[in-house]
Phi, psi and omega in degrees: 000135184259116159138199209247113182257139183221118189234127204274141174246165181197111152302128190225020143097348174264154166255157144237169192231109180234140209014079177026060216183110189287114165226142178260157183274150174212142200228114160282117152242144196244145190221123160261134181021042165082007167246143165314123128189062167166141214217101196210161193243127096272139164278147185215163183191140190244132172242199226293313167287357155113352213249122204287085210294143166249144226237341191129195184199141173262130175212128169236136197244156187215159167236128194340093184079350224196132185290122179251345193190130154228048156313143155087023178271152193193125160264133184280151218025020146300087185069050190053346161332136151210162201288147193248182180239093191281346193201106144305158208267335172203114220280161175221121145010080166111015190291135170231167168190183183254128161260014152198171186198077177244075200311135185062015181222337186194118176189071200283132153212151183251172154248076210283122183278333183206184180202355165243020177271224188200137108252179179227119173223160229295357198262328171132180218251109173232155174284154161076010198270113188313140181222132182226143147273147170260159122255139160248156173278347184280340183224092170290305175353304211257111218253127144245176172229135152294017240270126171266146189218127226291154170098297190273298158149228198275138184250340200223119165249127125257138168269088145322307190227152180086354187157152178275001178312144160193137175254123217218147181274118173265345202220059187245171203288156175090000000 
């Protein structure tokens, strides 16, 4: 797709209960040159050691203006769903795990590569930063690397492989 994709996170004061388990909702809306097209709920839950489980997601893709897809939407304990782990609670160098599990529709998993690097994005310059590779096995072609940066979550997506995409944080509250 050609043109300026933009995508808003909003953490949004709501819960759901998913396999008895309190999760806030956090809603991605992805915008190309300012029209809606995708539209997505993720649950998210933290337990006690701190390591950040994700539980699934309501998703919508849309084409002018009108729902074209709810493809890759997943619940945990649905149909064999089951919740993944996105930030381990104490993440280690070569530590790998699954952050979501829906055979054939969502089955992301990382690797964590570092726990010291530093970038800089429009937001300002942070230290210290956990960096995981992701794979899905369903689009191996395509590798990205993350960096989290503590306090805040994720600031940075590069597509190593498979594409040149990348996302960077310009904008958060406080």
């Amino acid at each position: 797709m050609d043109g300026l994709e933009r995508t808003v996170v909003e953490v949004t004061g709501h819960t759901r209960v998913v396999m008895g388990v309190t999760c806030v909702v956090v809603r991605d809306t992805v915008t190309l040159d300012g029209e809606v097209i995708e539209d997505t709920f993720d649950w998210f839950a933290q337990d006690a050691d701190g390591a950040v489980w994700y539980f699934g997601e309501e998703t919508s893709e849309y084409e002018d203006g009108e729902i074209v897809s709810t493809e890759g939407a997943w619940k945990a304990g649905v149909d064999g769903a089951q919740p993944g782990i996105v930030i381990p609670a104490r993440p280690q160098v070569g530590d790998s795990f699954r952050q979501e599990y829906y055979e054939g529709e969502a089955e992301d998993t990382a690797e964590v590569l570092s726990l010291t690097e530093s970038a800089t994005v429009p937001v300002g310059t942070f230290e210290d930063l956990l960096v995981t590779e992701d794979i899905n096995p369903l689009e191996p072609e395509v590798v990205e690397h993350k960096y989290y940066a503590r306090g805040v979550g994720p600031i940075l997506t590069v597509q190593v492989q498979g594409g040149s995409d990348r996302e960077e944080l310009v904008e958060a509250p406080g």
